[in-house]
C-alpha positions as CSV (number, residue, x, y, z in Angstrom):
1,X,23.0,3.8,24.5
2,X,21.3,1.1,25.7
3,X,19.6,2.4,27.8
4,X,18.0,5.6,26.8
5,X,15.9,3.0,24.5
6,X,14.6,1.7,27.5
7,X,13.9,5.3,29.2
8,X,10.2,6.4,30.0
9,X,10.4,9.0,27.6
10,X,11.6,6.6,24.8
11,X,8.5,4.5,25.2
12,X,6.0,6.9,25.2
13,X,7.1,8.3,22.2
14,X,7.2,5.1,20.5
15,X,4.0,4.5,21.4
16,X,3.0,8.1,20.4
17,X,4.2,7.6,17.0
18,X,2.5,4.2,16.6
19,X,-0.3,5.3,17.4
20,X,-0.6,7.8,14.4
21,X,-0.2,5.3,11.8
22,X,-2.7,3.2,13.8
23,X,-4.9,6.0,13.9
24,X,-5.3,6.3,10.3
25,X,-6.0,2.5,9.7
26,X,-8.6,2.7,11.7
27,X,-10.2,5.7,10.1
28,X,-9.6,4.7,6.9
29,X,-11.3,1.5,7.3
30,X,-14.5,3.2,9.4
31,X,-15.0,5.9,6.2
32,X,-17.9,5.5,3.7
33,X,-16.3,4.2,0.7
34,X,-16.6,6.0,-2.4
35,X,-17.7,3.9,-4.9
36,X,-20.1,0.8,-4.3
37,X,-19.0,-2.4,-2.6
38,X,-20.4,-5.6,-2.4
39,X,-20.4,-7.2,1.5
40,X,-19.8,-11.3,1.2
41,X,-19.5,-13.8,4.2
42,X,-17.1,-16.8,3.2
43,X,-15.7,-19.8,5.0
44,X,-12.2,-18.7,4.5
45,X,-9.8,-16.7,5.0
46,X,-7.8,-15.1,2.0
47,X,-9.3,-15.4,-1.5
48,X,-6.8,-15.0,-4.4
49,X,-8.2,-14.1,-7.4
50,X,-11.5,-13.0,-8.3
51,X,-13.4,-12.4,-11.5
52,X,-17.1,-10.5,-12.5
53,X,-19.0,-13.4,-14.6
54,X,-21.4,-11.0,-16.5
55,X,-23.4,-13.1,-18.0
56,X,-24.1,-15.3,-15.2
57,X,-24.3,-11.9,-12.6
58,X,-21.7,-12.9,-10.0
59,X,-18.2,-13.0,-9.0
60,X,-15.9,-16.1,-9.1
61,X,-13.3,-16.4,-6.8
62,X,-9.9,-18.9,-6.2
63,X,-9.3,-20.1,-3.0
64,X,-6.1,-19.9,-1.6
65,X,-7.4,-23.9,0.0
66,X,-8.2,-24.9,-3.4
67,X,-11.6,-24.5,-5.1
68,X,-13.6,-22.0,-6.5
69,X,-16.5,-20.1,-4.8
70,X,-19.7,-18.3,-6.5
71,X,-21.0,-15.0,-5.1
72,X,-24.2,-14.4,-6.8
73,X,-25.0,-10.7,-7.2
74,X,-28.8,-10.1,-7.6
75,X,-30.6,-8.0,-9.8
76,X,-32.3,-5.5,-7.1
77,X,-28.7,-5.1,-5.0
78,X,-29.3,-2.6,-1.8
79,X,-26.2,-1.0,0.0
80,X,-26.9,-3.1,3.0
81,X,-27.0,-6.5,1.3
82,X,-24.7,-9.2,2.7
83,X,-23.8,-11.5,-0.4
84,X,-23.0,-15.5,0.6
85,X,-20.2,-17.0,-1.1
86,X,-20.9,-20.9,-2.7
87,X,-18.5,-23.3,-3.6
88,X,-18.9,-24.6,-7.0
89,X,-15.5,-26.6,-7.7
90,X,-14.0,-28.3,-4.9
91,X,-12.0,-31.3,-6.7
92,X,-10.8,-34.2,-4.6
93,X,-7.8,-35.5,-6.6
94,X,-6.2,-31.7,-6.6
95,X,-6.7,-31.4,-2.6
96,X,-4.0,-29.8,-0.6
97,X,-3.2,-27.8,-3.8
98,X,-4.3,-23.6,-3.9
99,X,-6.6,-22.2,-6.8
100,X,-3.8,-19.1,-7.8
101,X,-5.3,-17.7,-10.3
102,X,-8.9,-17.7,-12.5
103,X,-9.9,-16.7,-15.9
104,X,-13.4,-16.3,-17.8
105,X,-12.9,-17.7,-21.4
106,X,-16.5,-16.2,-22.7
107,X,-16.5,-17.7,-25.6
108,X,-15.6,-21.5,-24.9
109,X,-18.3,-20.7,-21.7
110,X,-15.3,-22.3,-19.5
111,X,-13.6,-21.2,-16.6
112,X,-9.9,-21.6,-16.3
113,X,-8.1,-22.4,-13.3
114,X,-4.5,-22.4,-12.4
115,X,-3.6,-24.7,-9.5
116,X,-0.4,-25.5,-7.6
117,X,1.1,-26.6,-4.6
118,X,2.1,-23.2,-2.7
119,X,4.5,-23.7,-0.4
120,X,6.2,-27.5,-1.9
121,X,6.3,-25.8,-5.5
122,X,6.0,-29.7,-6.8
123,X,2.6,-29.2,-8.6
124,X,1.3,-27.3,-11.1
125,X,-1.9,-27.8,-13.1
126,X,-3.9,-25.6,-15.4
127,X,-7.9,-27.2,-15.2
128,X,-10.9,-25.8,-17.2
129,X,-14.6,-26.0,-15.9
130,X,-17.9,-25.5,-17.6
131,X,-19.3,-22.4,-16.3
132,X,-22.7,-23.6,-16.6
133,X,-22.2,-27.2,-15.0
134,X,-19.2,-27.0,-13.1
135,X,-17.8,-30.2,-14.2
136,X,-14.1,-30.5,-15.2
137,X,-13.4,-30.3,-18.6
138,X,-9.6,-31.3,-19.2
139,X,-6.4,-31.3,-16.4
140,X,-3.1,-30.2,-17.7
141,X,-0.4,-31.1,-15.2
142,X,2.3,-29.2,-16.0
143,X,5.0,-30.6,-13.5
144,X,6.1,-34.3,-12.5
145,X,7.7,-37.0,-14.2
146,X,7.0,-37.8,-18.0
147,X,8.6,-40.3,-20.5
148,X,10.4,-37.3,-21.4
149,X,12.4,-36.0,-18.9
150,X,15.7,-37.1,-20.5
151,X,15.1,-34.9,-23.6
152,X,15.9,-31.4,-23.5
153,X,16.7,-28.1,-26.3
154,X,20.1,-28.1,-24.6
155,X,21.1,-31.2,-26.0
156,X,20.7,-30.9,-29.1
157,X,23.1,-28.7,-31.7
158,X,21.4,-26.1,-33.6
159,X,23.0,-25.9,-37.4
């Protein structure tokens, strides 16, 4: 048994049937999209969430580092328009923590940002910005110690 998976014939058709799946990727990723897309350059690598800001024309994106980034779209947009990404919130005192998830709140004109510490799990924070000034409007850590840690529902008897 062993080895007929290492026979000539076994490998090439692995590779064969690799190369199908492969095959498609490729093509898949070389077609003409069918709807419009917008082409960015960023200084990252993954970007977890991203939002359209309408009023202020541009997407708002998390980033996986921490932060949020601006792509500005403009008004006269042509197919072959590469978009730059800006960072607009890049807070010292929640470094080493990822942006996971973003929210537009129109009408209180904030942005809201959920933050924790990916791969420790020993931080959690939800953080609101001004979306016209970018400065931090309230922090609400929602992990660590607190005066009260002792107290719990479970300890107490429901009549």
């Amino acid at each position: 048994m062993a080895l007929s998976l290492c026979s000539l014939r076994f490998l090439i058709f692995i590779f064969l049937v690799s190369a199908i799946p492969v095959a498609y990727i490729i093509s898949v990723e070389r077609a003409k999209p069918p709807t419009h897309v917008f082409h960015y350059h960023s200084a990252g690598f993954f970007r977890e969430c991203a939002k359209w800001d309408d009023q202020g024309s541009r997407f708002l994106v998390s980033f996986l580092e921490g932060g949020v980034g601006a792509i500005h779209v403009p008004e006269d947009d042509s197919p072959d328009l590469v978009l730059n990404e800006v960072t607009v919130v890049k807070d010292f005192d929640l470094t080493g923590n990822a942006s996971l998830g973003i929210t537009v709140d129109r009408p209180r004109n904030r942005l809201l940002v959920v933050v924790a510490d990916l791969l420790g799990n020993r931080y959690s924070a939800l953080v609101a910005y001004d979306l016209s000034t970018w400065k931090r409007l309230f922090l609400a850590q929602l992990s660590g110690p607190s005066k009260y840690n002792h107290l719990s529902f479970a300890n107490y008897k429901l009549v």
